[in-house]
Structure formats: C-alpha cells, structure tokens
C-alpha positions in Angstrom: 95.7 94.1 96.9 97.8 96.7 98.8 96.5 97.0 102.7 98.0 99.8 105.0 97.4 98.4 108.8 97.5 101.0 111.0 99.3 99.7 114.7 101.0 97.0 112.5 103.9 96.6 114.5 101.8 95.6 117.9 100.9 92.3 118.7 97.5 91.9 117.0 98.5 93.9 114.1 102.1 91.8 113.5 100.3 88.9 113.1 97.7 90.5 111.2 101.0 91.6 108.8 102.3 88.0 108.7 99.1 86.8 107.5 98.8 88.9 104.4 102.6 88.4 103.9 101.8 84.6 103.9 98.5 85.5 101.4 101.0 87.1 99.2 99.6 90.8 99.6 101.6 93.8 99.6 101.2 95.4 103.2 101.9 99.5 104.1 102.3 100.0 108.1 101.7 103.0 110.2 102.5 102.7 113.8 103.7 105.3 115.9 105.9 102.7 118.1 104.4 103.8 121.5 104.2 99.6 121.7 105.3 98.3 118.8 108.6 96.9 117.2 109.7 97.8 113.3 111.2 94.4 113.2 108.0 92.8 113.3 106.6 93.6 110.0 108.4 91.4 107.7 109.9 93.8 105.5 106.7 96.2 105.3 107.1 99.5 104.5 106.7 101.7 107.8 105.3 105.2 108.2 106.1 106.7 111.6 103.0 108.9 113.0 100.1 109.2 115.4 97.4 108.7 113.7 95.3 111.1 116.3 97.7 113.7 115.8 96.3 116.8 114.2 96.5 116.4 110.1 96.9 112.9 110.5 94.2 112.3 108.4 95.6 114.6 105.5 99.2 112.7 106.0 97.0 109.3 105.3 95.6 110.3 102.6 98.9 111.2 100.8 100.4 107.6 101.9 97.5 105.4 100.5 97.8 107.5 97.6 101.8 107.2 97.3 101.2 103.3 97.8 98.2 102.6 95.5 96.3 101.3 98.9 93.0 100.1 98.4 92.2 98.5 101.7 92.9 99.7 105.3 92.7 97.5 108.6 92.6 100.3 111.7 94.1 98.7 114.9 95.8 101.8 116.0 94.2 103.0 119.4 94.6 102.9 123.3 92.5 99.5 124.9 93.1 99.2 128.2 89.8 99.3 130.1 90.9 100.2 133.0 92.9 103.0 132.1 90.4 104.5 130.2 88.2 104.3 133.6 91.0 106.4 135.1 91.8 108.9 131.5 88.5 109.3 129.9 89.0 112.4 128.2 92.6 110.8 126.7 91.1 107.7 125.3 88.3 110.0 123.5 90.5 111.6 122.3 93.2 108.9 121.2 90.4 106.5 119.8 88.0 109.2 118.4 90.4 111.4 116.6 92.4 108.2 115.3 89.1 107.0 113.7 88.2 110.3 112.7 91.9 110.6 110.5 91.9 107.2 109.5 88.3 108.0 107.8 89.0 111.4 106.6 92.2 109.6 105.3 90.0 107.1 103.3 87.3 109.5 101.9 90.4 112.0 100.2 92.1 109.2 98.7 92.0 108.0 95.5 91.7 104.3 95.9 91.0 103.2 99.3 87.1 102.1 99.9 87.8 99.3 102.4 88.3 99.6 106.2 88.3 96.3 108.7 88.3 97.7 111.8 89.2 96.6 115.1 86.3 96.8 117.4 85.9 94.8 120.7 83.3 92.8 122.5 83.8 96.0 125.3 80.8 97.3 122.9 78.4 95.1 124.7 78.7 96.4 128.1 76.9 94.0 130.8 74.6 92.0 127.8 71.5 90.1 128.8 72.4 86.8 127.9 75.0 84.5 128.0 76.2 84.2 124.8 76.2 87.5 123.0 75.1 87.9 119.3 76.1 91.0 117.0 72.5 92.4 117.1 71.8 92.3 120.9 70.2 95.4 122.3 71.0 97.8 123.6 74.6 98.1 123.3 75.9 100.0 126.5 79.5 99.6 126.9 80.5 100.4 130.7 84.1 101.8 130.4 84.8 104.8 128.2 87.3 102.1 125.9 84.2 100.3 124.9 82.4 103.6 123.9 85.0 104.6 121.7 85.2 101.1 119.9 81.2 101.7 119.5 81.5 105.6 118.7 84.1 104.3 115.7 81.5 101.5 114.4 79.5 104.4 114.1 81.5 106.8 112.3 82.5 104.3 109.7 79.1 103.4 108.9 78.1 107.0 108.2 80.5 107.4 105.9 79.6 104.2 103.6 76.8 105.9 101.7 78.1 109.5 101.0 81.9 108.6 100.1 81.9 104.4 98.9 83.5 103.0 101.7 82.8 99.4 102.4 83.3 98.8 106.1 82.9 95.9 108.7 84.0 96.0 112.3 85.3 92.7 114.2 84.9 92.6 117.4 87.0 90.5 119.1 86.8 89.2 122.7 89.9 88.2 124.4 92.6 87.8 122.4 96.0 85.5 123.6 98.6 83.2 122.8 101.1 83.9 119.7 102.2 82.4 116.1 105.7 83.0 115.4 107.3 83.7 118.6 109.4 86.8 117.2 105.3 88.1 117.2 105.2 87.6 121.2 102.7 90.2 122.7 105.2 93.1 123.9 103.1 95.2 126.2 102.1 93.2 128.7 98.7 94.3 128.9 96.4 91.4 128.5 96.2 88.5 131.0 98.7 85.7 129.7 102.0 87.9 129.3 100.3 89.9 133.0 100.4 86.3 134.4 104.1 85.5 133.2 105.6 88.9 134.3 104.4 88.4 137.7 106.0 85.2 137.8 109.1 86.6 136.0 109.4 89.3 138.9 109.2 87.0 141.7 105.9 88.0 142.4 102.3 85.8 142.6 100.6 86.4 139.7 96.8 88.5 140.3 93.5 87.9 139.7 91.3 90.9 140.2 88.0 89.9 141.7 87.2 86.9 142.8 83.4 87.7 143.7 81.5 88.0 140.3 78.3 86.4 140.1 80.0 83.4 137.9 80.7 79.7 138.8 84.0 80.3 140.4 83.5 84.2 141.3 86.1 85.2 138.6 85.1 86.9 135.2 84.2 84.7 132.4 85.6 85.7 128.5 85.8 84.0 125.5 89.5 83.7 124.7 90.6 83.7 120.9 94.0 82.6 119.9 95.9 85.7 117.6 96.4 83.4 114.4 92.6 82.6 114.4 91.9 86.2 114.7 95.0 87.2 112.2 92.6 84.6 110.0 89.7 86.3 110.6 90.8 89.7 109.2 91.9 87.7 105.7 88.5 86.5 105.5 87.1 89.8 106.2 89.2 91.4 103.3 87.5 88.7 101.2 84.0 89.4 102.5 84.4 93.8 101.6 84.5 92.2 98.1 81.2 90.8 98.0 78.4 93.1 96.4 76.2 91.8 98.3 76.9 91.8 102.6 74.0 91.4 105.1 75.9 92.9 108.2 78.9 94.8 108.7 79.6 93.8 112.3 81.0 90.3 113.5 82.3 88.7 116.4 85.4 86.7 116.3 85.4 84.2 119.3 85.1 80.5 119.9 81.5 80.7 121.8 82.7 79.3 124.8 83.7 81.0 128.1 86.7 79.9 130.2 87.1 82.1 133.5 90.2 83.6 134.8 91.2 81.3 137.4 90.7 78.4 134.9 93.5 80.0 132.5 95.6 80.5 136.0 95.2 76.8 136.4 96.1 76.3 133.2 99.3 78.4 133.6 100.1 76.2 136.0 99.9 72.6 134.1 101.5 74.3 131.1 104.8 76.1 133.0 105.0 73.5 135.7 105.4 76.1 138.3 104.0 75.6 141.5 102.7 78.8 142.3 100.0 80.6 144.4 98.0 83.1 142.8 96.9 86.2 145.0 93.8 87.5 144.8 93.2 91.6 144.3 90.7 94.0 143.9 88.3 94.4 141.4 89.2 96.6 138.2 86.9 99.1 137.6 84.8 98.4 134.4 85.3 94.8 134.0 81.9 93.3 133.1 81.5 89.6 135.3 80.7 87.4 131.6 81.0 88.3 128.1 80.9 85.0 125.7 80.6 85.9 121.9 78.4 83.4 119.3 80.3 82.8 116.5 77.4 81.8 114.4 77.7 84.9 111.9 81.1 85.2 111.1 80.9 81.2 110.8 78.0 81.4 108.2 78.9 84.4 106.4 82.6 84.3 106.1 83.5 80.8 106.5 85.2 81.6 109.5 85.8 79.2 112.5 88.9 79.7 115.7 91.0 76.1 115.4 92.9 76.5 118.7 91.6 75.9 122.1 92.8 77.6 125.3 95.6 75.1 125.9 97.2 75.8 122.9 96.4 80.1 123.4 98.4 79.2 126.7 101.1 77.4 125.4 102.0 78.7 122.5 102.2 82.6 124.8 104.4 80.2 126.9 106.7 79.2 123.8 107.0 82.7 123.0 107.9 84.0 126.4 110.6 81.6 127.1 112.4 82.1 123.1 112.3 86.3 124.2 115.9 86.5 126.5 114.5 89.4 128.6 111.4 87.6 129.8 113.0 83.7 130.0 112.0 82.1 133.0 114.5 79.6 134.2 111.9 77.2 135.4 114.3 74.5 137.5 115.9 77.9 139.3 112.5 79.6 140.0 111.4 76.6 141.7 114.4 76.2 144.0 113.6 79.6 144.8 109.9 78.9 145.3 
C-alpha cells in the first residue's frame, strides 16, 4: 500500500506518518509547510504545495499517479475555531477548495479510491445529549471550521458512487499529548502546548470562560492522546478494504469528558509548577460540552484510545522540555515565581 497524507508534516499528520512507517507502508507527503517541519516525516517523499491553490487538484492527480498511490489520508486544512469565527470567507475557501483538489485529485487518477479524512467533532455543533453518537441529528456546527469539516463529509460521499471512491471521515475531538518527542505539536494551537507557552513566557496560562453551564463552568471535551488517534487512521485504512462497511463516519475519542480547568490542574501535578491560572473571555464558537461515544469505531474497527489524560499531559510535557526553544527550566521559573 502506498498512502499520500496531505499536511504530513504537522503534528497529527507526523504521527499519522510514523504509524504507517512503523506498519511497513510506503508513505507520499504533501504539505505546504505553513506549520509543518520536513524533518518530521521519516524519510517520506515530500511534495511542496497548497493543496487549495488553483490546479492543485490536477498537480495531485499527476503525484498519486507518479507514486502508484492508492490510498489518501486528507489532514491538510485551517482548524482553528476561533479564527474562522473572525475569517469566514478564508477558511471556506482554504477547507473547501482543499477538499475539492484533493477529490478532483482522486477521481483523475489511476489508482487512488481511498480517502480517510480528517473531520472533527466541531460537526456536531451544540448536540442534545451528553455523549454524542455519529448519527445524532441534526448536525449544526456553530463556527464556520466545523461547517467546512461537515461540507467535506459531504463532498466525499457524493463522489463514492459516480467515480469508486471508498471514503470514511474520523472525527476526532480533542486531540493532545505526543509519541516521539521529535513529533511535539509545533503550532501551538490547541490547549496543552497554549498552556506551556504561557508558562514559557512568564505569563499565567488562560482559560477562556469560566461560566459554561458545566460542573466547574469551564468547557467539557473529550481528549484523545495523538498515538491513539495515529492508530485509529491504521485501522481505518484496514476498514476501506472491507466490501462490506455499514457507516462511513466514526468518532475517535475515549467517551469521557475532562474539562479545562481539570487538565490545568493537571498541568500543575505533572510540571510541578506552582502557578495561577487567569481566567479570560469566552472565545467565540466554543460549544460548553462535546463528549464523543466510542461505541462504533470500537465495534466496527476494533478500535479502542489506551492512554488516559495523565499520560496526553505528560507525555506533551516530555516533549516540550526535549524541544531547546520551549525548555522550561523548572527549579529557575520557580525562584522567579
């Protein structure tokens, strides 16, 4: 099997590399380095582009063709919620149009028929019930990031019957921690690295809202460590084989909700440093509670996370302290504190 990951040198999609390395599978990257780093794919073969770039899709086609691909996993796109509160039309067009090449991509080429791609839990919007399953409805995302992960589940599954392509979206809910530390998250744009950098820079690290309509007023996610996730995509690989598939949407999460100021705590216990977190605004979009059931990809892949949020926590922590630029000397900071 040859894969071509798209955003393969990002943080999800490095460790979504290592995992096929380590399954023996020949792996094709294209990344357009906006976050990534090319010394994160072990050795993969990297195409430079923007896959939302005008005649992206054309360019794709020629590259699966030119490396005998015959099964794409699309992380390339733009996911912060905010931001796309803030640039609507940009993350339209970013997440659309990459869909939309990565597709056309697939349907001109030869060889490749199927597509894991990485859709969110931001699909659900506000869901009426605590723990979420794939089929709940309606599905009204609230933030213009979680239409576009919706829009692309859509545009994939119009194109299984006219062109062969065998598609199932993952949507993951919050993803954290690292495997390999050389794989540490780069852009600081989830929660754990956000957490570190303020403590990095001096600074009390933020919670945004702390009057949600959840047991300690913060928002409530289901956290999944990266490997488990990196897992999930090998199994999903594996499941595109079957003839036979009864859905072609999954969640990967553990099923269980920790809030925000419980992984602050937890920050605390595993960094020992005795800090005091500040408490900000709310960011637009955030919906209070989203919990994913497990029970499908569980069932139908075989799927299930291993690592609780201790370990999400400190293996980020590992990784931040082996990275030079971010190292935190700990016994300093607190004689600073």
């Amino acid at each position: 099997m040859t894969v071509l990951v798209t955003g393969g040198c990002g943080y999800i999609g490095a460790h979504v590399v290592h995992a096929l390395h380590q399954a023996g599978e020949k792996v094709v990257v294209v990344d357009d380095l906006s976050y990534g780093k090319p010394t994160r794919i072990e050795g993969s073969r990297l195409y430079g582009m923007d896959i939302a770039a005008p005649g992206a899709g054309e360019r794709l086609a020629e590259i699966l063709d030119a490396e005998g691909v015959d099964s794409v996993i699309h992380f390339a796109a733009r996911k912060q919620v905010g931001e796309s509160v803030e640039k609507p039309l940009w993350y339209y067009q970013q997440n659309i149009n990459g869909m939309l090449n990565v597709l056309t991509g697939m349907t001109q080429s030869k060889n490749a028929k199927k597509l894991v791609f990485s859709s969110s839990a931001a699909t659900y919007g506000v869901p009426p019930v605590d723990v979420v399953p794939e089929d709940v409805v309606p599905m009204l995302p609230i933030n213009p990031y979680g239409q576009t992960k919706l829009f692309g589940e859509w545009m994939a599954r119009a194109c299984e019957q006219p062109f062969g392509i065998r598609f199932c979206a993952l949507r993951y809910f919050n993803v954290a921690g690292c495997g390999p530390v050389e794989l540490e998250d780069p852009a600081i744009l989830n929660l754990i690295p956000m957490l570190f950098n303020r403590l990095k820079q001096g600074k009390a690290p933020a919670i945004f809202g702390d009057d949600y309509p959840t047991p300690d007023g913060t928002c409530v996610r289901d956290y999944i460590h990266v490997s488990d996730l990196a897992d999930a995509h090998i199994a999903a690989l594996k499941y595109l084989d079957r003839d036979e598939r009864k859905y072609d949407a999954f969640n990967v999460g553990t099923g269980e909700g920790t809030s925000v100021r419980q992984i602050v705590d937890e920050v605390k216990k595993v960094t020992g440093l005795p800090f005091t977190e500040a408490v900000m605004a709310r960011r637009a979009g955030d919906p209070p509670h989203l919990i994913g059931s497990p029970k499908r990809i569980n069932e139908e892949m075989g799927w299930h996370a291993k690592y609780d949020v201790e370990d999400i926590v400190k293996s980020a922590w590992d990784a931040w302290q082996a990275n030079p630029e971010h190292h935190i000397d700990v016994d300093t900071w607190k004689q600073a504190d």
